[in-house]
N, C-alpha and C positions, 0 to 999 in steps of 0.2 A: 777500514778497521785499523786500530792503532797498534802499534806494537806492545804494547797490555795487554788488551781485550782478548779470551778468553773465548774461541767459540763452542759452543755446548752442545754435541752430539749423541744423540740416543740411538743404539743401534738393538734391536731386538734380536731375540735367537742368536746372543753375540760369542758364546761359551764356546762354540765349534763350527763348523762349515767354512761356506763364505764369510759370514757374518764377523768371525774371527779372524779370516786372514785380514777382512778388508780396515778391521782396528789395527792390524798389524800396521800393514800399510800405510795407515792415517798416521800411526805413531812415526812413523817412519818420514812419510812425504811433506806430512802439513805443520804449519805452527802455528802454536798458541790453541790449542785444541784440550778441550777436555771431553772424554768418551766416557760415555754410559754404555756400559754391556750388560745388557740385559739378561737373565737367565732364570730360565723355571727351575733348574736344579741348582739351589745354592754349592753343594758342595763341589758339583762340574764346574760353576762360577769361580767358583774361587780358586779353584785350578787353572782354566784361561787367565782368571788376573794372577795369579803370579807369574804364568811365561808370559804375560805381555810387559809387566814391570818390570823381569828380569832379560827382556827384549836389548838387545845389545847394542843394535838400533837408533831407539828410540830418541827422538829429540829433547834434549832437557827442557823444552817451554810445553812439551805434550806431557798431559797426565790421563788416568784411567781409573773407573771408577765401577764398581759392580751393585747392580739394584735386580731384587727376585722382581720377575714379574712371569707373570702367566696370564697370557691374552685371552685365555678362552676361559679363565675367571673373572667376574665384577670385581670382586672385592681387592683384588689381584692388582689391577686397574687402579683400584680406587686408591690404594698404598701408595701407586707408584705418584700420583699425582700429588701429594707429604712428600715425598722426599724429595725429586726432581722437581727444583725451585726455579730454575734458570735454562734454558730450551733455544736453539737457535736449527735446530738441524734436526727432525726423526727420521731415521732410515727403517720405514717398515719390512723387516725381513723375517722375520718367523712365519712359518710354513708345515706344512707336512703336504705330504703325497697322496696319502689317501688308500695308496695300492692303485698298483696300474693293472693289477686283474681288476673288472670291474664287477659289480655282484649280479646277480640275478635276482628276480624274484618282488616284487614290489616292497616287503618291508627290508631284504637287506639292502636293494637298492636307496631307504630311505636316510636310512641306518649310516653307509657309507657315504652318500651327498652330507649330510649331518653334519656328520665326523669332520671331512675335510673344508667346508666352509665354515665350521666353524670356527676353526683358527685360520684359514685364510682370507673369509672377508667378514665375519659377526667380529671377532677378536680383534682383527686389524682395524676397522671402522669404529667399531666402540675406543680403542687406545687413539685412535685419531683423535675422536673427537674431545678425548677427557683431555688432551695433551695441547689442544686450540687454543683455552685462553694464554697459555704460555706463548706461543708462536703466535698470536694475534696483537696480545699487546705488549706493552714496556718496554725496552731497549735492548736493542739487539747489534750485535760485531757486523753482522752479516744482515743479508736476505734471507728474512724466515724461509723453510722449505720443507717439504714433505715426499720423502723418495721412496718410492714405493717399489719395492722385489717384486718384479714381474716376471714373464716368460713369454718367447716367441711363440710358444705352444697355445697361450691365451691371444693371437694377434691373427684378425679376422680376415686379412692381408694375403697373411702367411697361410693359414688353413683351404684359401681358395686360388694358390697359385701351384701349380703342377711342377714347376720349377725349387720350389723348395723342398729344401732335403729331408724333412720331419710330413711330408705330405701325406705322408700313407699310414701315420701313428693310430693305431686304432682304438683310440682312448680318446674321452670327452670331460668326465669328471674333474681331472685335475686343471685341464685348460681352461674351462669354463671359472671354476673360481679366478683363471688370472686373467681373462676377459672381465667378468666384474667388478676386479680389482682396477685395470683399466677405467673401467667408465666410471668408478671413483675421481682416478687418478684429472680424466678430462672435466668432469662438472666443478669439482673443486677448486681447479683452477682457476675457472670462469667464476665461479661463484666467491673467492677467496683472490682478487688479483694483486696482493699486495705482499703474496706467498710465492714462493718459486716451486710448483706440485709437477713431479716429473715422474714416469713410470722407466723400468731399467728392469733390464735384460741382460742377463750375465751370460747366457749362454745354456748350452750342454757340459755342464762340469762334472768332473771327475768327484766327487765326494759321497759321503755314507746315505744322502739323500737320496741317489738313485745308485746304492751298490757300486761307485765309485763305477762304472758303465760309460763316464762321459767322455767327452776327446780332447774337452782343453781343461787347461792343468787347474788347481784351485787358484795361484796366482791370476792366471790369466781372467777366468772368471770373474775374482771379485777387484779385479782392475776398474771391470764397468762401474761397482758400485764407488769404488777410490775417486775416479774422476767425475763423476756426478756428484758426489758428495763436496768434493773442493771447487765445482769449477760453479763459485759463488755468484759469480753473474752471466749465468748461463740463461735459459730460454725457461719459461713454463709452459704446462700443456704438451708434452712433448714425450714420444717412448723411444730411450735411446740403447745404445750396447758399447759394448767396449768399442774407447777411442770418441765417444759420443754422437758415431753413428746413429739417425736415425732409420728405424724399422715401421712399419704398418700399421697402424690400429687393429 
């Protein structure tokens, strides 16, 4: 990459959580970096960009740049793909929970699977793929790659090891979309070898996602997505966590 070049990062769900600090970050660690922060709620958007431009921080060759999108819309979709011209990086992180009570009942049980796959893997898959001819072809600073917000909770590894500390979670809903998300994250890879597709695990973080319940700090957390995102000629096929630790399928 030369010291011009421009690498062009889309991060989804970027307005608040992880997804935000780890722009922070970026603004902060990397150069030559332009960020897409994604947000459903324009007027939330536009609040993250201006504490991120007014970020004290921030390195003068990084810039930031806010685009609505909402993944569990087509058409939503379909916008972002007009405006974001130039693409070297997506960090797929928009998510929800789902609710960790899980329903009962055959139609609210259908009702809540729905709900939560569909912005974790119908939304996330569909933006993947509108977002492919970008990262497929034309010139790029980097290795195209595609990072995908996962969770230990979805890691089939970790679910069957008596030893891990989440072993006795007695919820399946929200795991399951990030095992899904997973075997995305592995056919992709294989299928797409010219792309850097890695799945990343932040952890149990502390934020509004799960009532701020978790044990490591937000920094901490979206450290894992910071160093996956910059460490440009790292590995594909691979689910990593902070420090680029690998974890289980």
């Amino acid at each position: 990459m030369s010291s011009t070049q421009k690498v062009h990062i889309l991060i989804t769900g970027a307005n608040q959580g992880l997804g935000f600090v780890s722009a922070q970050q970026l603004l902060r660690q990397g150069d030559n970096l332009h960020i897409y922060i994604a947000a459903r709620d324009p007027k939330k958007g536009q609040e993250a960009l201006q504490k991120l431009n007014e970020q004290s921080d921030k390195k003068a060759s990084n810039s930031v740049e806010l685009v609505e999108l909402d993944i569990t819309n087509d058409d939503s979709i379909d916008q972002i793909t007009k405006q974001v011209k130039q693409l070297d990086i997506l960090v797929n992180n928009a998510a929800i929970s789902g609710g960790m009570e899980e329903a009962k009942g055959a139609s609210a049980i259908r009702k809540q699977l729905q709900n939560v796959y569909n912005t974790n893997i119908f939304g996330t898959v569909a933006l993947t793929d509108a977002l492919l001819p970008l990262l497929t072809t034309g010139t790029h600073s980097v290795k195209p790659a595609i990072i995908n917000i996962s969770s230990d909770l979805g890691s089939f590894g970790n679910q069957n090891n008596p030893d891990w500390r989440h072993y006795k979670i007695p919820f399946a809903f929200y795991p399951s979309t990030k095992s899904a998300l997973n075997m995305f994250t592995t056919v992709y890879a294989k299928k797409l070898p010219d792309l850097r597709i890695i799945s990343v695990n932040p952890g149990y973080t502390a934020t509004n996602f799960n009532g701020n319940t978790g044990y490591k700090t937000p920094e901490e957390g979206a450290s894992a997505y910071t160093h996956a995102i910059l460490n440009f000629n790292g590995p594909s096929d691979t689910f990593v966590e902070q420090g680029g630790k690998t974890i289980p399928w």
